[in-house]
C-alpha positions as CSV (number, residue, x, y, z in Angstrom):
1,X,69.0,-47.3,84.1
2,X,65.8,-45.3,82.7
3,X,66.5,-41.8,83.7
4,X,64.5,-40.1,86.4
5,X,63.0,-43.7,87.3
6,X,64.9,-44.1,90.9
7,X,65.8,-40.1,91.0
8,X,64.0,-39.5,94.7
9,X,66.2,-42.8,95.9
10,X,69.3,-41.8,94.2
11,X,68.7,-37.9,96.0
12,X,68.4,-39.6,98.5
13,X,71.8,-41.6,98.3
14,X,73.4,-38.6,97.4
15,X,72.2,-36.6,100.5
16,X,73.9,-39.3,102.9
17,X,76.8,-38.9,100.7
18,X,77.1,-35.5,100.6
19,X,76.6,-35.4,104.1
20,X,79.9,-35.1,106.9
21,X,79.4,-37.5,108.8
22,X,80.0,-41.3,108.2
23,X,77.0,-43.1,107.5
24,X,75.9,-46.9,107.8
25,X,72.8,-47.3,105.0
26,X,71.1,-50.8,104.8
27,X,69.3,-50.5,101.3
28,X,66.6,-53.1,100.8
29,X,63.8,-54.5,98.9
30,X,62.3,-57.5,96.5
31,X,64.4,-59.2,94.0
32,X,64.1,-58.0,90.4
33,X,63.4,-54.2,91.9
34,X,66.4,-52.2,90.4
35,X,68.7,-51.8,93.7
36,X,71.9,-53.6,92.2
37,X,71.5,-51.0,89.1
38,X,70.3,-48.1,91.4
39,X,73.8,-48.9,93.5
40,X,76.2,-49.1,90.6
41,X,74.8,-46.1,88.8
42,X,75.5,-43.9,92.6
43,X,78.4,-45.5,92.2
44,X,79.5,-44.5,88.4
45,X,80.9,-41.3,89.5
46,X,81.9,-41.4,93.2
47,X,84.7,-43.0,94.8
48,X,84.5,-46.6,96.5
49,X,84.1,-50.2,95.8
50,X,80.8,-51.7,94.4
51,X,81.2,-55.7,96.0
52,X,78.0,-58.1,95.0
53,X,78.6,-61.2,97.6
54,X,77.9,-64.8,95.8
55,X,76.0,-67.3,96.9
56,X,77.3,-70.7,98.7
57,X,81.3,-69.2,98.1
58,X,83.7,-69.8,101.0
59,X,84.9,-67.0,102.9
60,X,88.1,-67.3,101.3
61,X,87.4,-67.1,97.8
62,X,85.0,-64.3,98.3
63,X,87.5,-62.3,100.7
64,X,89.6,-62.5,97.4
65,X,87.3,-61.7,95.0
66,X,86.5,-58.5,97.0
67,X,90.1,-57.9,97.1
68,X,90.7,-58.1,93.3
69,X,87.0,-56.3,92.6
70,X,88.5,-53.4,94.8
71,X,91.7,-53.0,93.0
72,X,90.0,-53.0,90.3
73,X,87.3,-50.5,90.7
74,X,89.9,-48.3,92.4
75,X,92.0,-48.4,89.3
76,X,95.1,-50.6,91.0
77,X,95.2,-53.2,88.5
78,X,95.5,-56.7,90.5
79,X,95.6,-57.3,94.5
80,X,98.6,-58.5,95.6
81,X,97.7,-58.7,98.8
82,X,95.2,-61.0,100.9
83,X,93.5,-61.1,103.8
84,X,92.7,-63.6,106.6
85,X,89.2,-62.4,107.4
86,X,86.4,-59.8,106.5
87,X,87.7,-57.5,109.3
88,X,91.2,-57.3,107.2
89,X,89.4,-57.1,103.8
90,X,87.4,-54.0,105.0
91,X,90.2,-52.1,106.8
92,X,92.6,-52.6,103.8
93,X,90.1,-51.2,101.3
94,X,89.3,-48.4,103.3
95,X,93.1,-47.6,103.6
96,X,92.9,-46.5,99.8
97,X,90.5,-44.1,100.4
98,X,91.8,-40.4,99.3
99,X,92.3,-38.1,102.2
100,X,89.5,-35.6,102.6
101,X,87.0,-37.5,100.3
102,X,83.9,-39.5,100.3
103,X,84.8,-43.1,100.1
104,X,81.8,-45.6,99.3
105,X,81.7,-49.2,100.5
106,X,78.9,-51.2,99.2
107,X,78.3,-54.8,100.2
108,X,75.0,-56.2,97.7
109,X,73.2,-59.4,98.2
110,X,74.7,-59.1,102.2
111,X,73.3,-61.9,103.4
112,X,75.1,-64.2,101.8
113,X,77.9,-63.1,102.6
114,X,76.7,-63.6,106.5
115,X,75.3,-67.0,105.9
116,X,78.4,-68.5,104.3
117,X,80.9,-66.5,106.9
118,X,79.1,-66.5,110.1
119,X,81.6,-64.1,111.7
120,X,80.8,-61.7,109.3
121,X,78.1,-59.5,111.2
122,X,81.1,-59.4,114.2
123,X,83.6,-58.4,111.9
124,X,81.7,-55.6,110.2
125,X,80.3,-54.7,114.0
126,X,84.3,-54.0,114.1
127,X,85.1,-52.0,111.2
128,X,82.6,-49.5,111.9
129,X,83.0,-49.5,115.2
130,X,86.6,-48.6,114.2
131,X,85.6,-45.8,111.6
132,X,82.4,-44.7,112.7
133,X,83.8,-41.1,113.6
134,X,85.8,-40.8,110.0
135,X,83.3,-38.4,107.6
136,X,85.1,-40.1,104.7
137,X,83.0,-43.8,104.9
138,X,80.1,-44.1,103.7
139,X,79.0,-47.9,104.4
140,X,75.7,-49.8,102.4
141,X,74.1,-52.8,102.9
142,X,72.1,-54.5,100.1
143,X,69.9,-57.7,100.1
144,X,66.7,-59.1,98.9
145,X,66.1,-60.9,102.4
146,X,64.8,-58.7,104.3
147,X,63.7,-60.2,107.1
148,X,67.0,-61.5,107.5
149,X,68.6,-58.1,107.0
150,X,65.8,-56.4,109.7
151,X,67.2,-59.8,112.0
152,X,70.7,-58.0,112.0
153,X,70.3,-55.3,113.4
154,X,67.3,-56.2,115.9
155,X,67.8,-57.5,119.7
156,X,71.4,-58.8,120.3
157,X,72.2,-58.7,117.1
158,X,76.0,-57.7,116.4
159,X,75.3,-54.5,114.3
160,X,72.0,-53.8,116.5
161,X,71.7,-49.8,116.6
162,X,75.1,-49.1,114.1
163,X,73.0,-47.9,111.0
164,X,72.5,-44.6,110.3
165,X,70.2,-44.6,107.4
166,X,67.4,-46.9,105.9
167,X,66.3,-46.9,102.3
168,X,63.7,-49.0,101.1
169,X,63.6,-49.4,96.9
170,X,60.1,-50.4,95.8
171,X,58.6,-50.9,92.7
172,X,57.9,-48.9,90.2
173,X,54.6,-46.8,89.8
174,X,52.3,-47.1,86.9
175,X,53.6,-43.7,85.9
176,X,57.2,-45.0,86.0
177,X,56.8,-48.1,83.9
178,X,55.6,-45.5,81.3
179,X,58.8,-44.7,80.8
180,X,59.8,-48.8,79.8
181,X,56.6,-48.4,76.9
182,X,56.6,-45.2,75.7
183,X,54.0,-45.9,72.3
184,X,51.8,-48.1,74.7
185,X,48.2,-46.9,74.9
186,X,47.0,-46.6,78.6
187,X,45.2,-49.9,78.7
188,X,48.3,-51.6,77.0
189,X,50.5,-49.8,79.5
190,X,48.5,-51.0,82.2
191,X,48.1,-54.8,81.2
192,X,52.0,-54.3,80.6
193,X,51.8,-53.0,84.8
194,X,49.6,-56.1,85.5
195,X,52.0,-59.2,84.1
196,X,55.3,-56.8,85.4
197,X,54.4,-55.0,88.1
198,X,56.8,-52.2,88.7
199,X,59.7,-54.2,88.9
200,X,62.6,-53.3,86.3
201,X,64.3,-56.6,86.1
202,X,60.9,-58.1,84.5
203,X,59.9,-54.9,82.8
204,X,63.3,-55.2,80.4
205,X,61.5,-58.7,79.5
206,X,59.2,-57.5,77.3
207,X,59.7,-56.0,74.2
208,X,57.9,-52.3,73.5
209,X,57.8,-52.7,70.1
210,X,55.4,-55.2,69.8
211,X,51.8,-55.8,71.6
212,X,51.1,-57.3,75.1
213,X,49.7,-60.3,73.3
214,X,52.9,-60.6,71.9
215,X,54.8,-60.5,75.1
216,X,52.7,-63.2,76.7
217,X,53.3,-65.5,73.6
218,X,57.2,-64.7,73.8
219,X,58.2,-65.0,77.4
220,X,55.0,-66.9,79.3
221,X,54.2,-69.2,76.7
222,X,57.8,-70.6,76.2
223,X,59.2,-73.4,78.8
224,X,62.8,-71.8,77.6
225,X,62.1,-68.4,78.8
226,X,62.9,-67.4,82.1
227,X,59.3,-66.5,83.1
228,X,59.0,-70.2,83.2
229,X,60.8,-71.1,86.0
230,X,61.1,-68.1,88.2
231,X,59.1,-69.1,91.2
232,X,62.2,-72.0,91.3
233,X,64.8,-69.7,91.2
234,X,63.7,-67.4,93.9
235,X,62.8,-70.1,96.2
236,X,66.6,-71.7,95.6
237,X,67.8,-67.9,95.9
238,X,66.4,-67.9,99.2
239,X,68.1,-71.4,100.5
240,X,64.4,-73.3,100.6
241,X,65.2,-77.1,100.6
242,X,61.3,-78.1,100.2
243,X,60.8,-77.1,96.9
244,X,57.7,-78.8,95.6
245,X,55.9,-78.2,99.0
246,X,56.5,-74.3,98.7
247,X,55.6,-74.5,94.9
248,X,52.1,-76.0,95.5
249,X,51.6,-73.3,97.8
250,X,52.2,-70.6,95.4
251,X,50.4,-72.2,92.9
252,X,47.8,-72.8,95.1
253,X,47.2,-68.8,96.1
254,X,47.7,-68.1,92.0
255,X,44.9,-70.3,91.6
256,X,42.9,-68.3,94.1
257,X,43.0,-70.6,97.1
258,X,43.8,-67.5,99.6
259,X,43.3,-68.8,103.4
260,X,45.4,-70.9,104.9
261,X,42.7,-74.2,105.4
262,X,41.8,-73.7,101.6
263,X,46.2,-74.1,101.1
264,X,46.1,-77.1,103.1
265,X,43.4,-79.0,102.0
266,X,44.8,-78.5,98.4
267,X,48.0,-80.4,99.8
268,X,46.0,-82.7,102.1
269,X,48.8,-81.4,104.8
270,X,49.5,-78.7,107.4
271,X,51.7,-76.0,105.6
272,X,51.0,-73.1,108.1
273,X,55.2,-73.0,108.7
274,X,55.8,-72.8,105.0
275,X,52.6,-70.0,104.2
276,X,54.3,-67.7,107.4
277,X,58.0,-68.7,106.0
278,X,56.9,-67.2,102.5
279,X,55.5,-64.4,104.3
280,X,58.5,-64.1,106.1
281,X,60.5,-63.7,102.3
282,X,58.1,-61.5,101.0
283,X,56.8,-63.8,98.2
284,X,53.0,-63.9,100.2
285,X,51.3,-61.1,101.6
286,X,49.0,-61.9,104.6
287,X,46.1,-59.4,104.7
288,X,43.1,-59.0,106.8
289,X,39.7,-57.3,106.2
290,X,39.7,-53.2,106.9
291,X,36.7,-53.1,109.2
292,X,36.4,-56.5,110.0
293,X,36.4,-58.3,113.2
294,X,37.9,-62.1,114.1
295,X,38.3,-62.4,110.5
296,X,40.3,-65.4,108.8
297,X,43.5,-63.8,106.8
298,X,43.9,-64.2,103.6
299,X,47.4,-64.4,101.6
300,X,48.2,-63.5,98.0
301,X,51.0,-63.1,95.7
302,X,53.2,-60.5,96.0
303,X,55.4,-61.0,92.9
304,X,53.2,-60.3,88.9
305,X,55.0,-63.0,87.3
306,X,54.6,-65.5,89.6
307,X,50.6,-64.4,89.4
308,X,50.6,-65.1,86.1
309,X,52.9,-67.8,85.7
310,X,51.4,-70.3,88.5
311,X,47.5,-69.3,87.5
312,X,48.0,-70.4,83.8
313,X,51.3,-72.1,83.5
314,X,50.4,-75.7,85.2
315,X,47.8,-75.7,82.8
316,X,49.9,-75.7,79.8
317,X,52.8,-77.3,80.6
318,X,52.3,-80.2,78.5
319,X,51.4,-77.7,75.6
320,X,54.5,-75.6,75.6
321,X,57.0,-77.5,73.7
322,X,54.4,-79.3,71.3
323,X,51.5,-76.0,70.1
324,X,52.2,-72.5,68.9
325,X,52.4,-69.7,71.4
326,X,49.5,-68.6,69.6
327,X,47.2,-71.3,70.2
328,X,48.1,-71.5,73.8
329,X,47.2,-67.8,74.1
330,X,43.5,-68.9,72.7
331,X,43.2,-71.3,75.4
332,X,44.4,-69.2,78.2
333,X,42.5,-65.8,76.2
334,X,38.5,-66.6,77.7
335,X,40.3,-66.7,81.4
336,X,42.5,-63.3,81.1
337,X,39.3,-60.7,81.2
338,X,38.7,-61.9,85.0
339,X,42.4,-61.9,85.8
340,X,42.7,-58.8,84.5
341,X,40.0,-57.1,86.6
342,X,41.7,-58.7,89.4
343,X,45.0,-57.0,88.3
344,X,43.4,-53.7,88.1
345,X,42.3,-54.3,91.5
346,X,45.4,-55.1,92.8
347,X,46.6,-52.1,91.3
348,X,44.8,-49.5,92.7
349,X,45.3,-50.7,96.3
350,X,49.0,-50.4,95.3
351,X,48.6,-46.4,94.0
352,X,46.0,-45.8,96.8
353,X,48.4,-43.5,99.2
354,X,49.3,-41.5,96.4
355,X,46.0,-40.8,94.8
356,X,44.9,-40.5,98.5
357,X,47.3,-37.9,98.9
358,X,47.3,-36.1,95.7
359,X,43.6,-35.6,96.7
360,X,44.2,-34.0,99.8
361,X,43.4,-36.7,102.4
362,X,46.1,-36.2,105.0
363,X,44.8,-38.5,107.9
364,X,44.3,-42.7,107.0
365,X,44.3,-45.4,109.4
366,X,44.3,-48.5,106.9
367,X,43.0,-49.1,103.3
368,X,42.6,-52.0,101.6
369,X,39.3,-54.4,100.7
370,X,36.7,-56.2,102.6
371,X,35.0,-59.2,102.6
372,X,33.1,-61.9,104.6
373,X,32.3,-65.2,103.6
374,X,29.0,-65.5,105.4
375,X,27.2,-62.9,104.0
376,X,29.1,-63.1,100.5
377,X,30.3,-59.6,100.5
378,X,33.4,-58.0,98.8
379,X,33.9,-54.5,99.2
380,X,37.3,-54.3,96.4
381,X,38.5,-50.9,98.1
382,X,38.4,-49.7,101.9
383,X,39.6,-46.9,103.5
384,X,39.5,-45.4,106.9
385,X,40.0,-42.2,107.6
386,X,38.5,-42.0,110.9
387,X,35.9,-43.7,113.2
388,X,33.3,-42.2,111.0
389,X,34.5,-41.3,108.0
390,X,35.1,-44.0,105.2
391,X,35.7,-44.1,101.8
392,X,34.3,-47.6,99.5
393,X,35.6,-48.5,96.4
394,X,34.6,-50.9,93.1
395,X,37.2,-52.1,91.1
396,X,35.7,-52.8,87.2
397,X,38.2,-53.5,84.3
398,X,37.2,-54.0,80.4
399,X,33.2,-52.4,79.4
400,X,31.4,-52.3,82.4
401,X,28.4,-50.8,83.4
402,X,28.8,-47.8,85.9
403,X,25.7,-48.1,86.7
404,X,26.1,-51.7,87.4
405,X,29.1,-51.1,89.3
406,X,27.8,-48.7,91.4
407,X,24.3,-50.9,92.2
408,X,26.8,-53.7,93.4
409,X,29.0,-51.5,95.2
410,X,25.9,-49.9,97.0
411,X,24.7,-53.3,98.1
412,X,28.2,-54.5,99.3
413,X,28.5,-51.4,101.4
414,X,25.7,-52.1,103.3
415,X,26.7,-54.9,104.7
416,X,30.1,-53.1,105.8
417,X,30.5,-52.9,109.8
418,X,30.9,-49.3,109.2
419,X,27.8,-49.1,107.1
420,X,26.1,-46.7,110.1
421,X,23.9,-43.8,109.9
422,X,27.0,-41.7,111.7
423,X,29.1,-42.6,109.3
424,X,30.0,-40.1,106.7
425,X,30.8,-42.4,103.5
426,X,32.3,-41.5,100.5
427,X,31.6,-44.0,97.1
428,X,34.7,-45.0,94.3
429,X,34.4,-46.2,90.8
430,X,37.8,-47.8,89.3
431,X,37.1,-47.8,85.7
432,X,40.0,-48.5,82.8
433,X,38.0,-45.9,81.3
434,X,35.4,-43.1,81.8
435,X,32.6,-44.3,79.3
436,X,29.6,-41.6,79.3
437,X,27.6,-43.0,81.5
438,X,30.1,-42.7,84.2
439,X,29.0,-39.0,83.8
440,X,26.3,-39.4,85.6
441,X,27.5,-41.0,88.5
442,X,29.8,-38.5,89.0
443,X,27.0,-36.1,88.9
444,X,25.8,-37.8,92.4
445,X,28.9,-37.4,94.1
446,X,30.6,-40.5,92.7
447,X,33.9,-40.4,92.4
448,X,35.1,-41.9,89.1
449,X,39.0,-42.9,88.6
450,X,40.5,-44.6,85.7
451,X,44.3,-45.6,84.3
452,X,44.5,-42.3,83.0
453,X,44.3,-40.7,86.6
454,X,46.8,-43.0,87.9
455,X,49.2,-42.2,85.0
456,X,48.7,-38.6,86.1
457,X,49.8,-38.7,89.7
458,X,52.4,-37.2,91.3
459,X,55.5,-38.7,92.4
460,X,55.3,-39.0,96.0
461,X,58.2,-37.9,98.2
462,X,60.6,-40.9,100.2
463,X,59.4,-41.2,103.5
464,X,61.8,-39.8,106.5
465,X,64.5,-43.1,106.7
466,X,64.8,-44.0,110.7
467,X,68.3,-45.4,112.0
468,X,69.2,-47.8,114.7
């Protein structure tokens, strides 16, 4: 691991550890975000047992692999010993523990582990029932499915109001995938931050030595990279039998088909279950306009390489294994300006609370865009501080005009619900760069922000972790 990349989640870990009291931590997030290497790296130094569940294993031959993992990690050599259920296999590890010390028992990619031993959840309801009141254990919970990880500990559910800490891992910000590109130029970084997002596992992917063109011809542009079929994989991660139909959905939303009747008419069929079921796994983000009323949602890609994949990999499938990487990238290169502005876009709605904050605005009710259909107006940044104060932004990637940007953003703004003459409005620019004659539109009160601003952020503190 980078270091200093997760250092506010690892402080974090260590506070609960160094705490004296037991503790019950469910750490979660998206797939490819860094928690398996942010867990073993806490783990490096401290006492405990680092256990990554498998998928479709029985709950015997994963009771023994714990076992032997344990015995191992604890410096035993092999496990002579078994156990007949999950309740045992806890308990018995948790016997090893030192007297006096800190003992760590981490359980990654948990729900597997529950969906191939339904008793599971019961069991470890038991154990910590059992050890709650020792200050030696120190329990975690890791998955990428976290709906089903927020299902077991809501209602009725077995472990409902057991843990003690939460811990949420996002990705990366575009300061922190600096760190990944160190002789990248701020627009390289940032088209780097647009195919990657902030996500470690598809950050190590590209190579730093070499341009962003590059890395597009080496890992998108080959069928034999892993790029190629990673909408696949995390759908079969996630136990979806309906492959194709959830495929055509992403690829749909990649090719900028956002609301759900433009999804369905692409597949001549209802999909509203499968949209709110990728929703559900975190793969589509439904969103709805800031200011708007009885508006339509729209959904969008959460993931960067599926955004990039699905909008220009169908395309070229039938290219990849008979033209140069090259020659694909000049059929894909007249496309990549637009989908790059709407990178960018996507971009600064993801660093908005921190450049919000760094700026001193303390109070905001929702951010995000605007738009309505039937007046053809797109407003690229909203946010709402209060009733009557607002803040508008427009999003512009590559050379354009400020003053172009700004005539556009004008006219979009008035058409805005809030657009009143009450309202006190403040006006954005999101430039890749400050070009000269964004001087003067920050000489009328404009306020001008480019890559190099968000590179120059502060890290924002972890929010307060509730329990229950």
């Amino acid at each position: 691991m980078l270091t200093g990349l997760r250092s506010a989640e690892s402080a974090r870990l260590a506070e609960y550890c160094d705490d004296e009291e037991a503790h019950f931590v469910v750490v979660y997030g998206r797939r490819r975000v860094g928690k398996s290497v942010l867990l073993t790296q806490f783990l490096k130094d401290r006492p405990g047992v680092y256990f990554e569940a498998s998928q479709n294993a029985t709950p015997a031959d994963e009771i023994r692999r714990f076992l032997a993992d344990a015995f191992r990690q604890l410096g035993l050599g092999e496990a002579h010993v078994t156990a007949d259920d999950w309740l045992a296999a806890f308990s018995l590890v948790f016997k090893l523990a030192r007297p006096g010390r800190r003992f760590v028992l981490c359980i990654d990619e948990f729900p597997w582990l529950a969906e191939e031993s339904p008793d599971a959840l019961s069991l470890l309801k038991q154990f910590w029932d059992r050890n709650q009141n020792d200050p030696r254990l120190m329990l975690v919970l890791c998955g990428s499915n976290t709906s089903a990880l927020k299902r077991y500990f809501a209602g009725s559910a077995p472990v409902m109001g057991r843990r003690t800490r939460n811990l949420e891992i996002t990705p990366l910000s575009l300061r922190g995938v600096r760190a990944f590109f160190p002789d990248y130029g701020h627009d390289e970084l940032a088209l780097a931050y647009f195919l990657c997002g902030g996500y470690p596992g598809y950050l190590r992917q590209l190579d730093a030595t070499v341009s962003v063109r590059r890395n597009i011809e080496r890992t998108f542009l080959r069928d034999d990279h892993v790029f190629a079929r990673e909408a696949d994989f995390l759908l079969r991660e996630e136990q979806i039998t309906d492959i194709p139909v959830y495929l055509h959905i992403l690829r749909s939303v990649a090719a900028g088909r956002h609301r759900l009747g433009e999804i369905e008419a692409a597949a001549e069929t209802q999909r509203a279950h499968a949209v709110q079921q990728l929703v559900s796994l975190g793969l589509l983000e439904k969103r709805l306009p800031v200011g708007g009323k009885a508006a339509r949602p729209k959904y969008f890609l959460t993931n960067p390489v599926l955004c990039f994949g699905l909008r220009f990999g169908p395309a070229l499938q039938s290219f990849l294994r008979l033209l140069p990487a090259a020659e694909l990238y000049a059929r894909i290169q007249p496309h990549l300006d637009a989908y790059w502005g709407m990178r960018w876009e996507e971009c600064v709605l993801c660093h908005l609370p921190e450049l919000l904050a760094a700026e001193g605005t303390t109070e905001v009710r929702v951010h995000g865009s605007y738009w309505d259909d039937s007046h053809k107006v797109q407003v690229d940044v909203v946010v709402q501080e209060s009733k009557t104060r607002w803040q508008f932004g427009e999003c512009k990637w590559g050379a354009a005009s400020p003053t172009d940007a700004l005539a556009q953003l004008r006219e979009s703004v008035s058409k805005h619900p809030a657009a009143q003459p009450s309202a006190t409005q403040r006006l954005r620019l999101f430039l890749s760069a400050k070009p000269k004659a964004a001087n003067a539109a920050q000489a009328a009160g404009i306020t001008v922000t480019t890559v190099k601003d968000l590179l120059a952020l502060p890290a924002m503190s972890l929010p307060p972790q509730a329990s229950g």
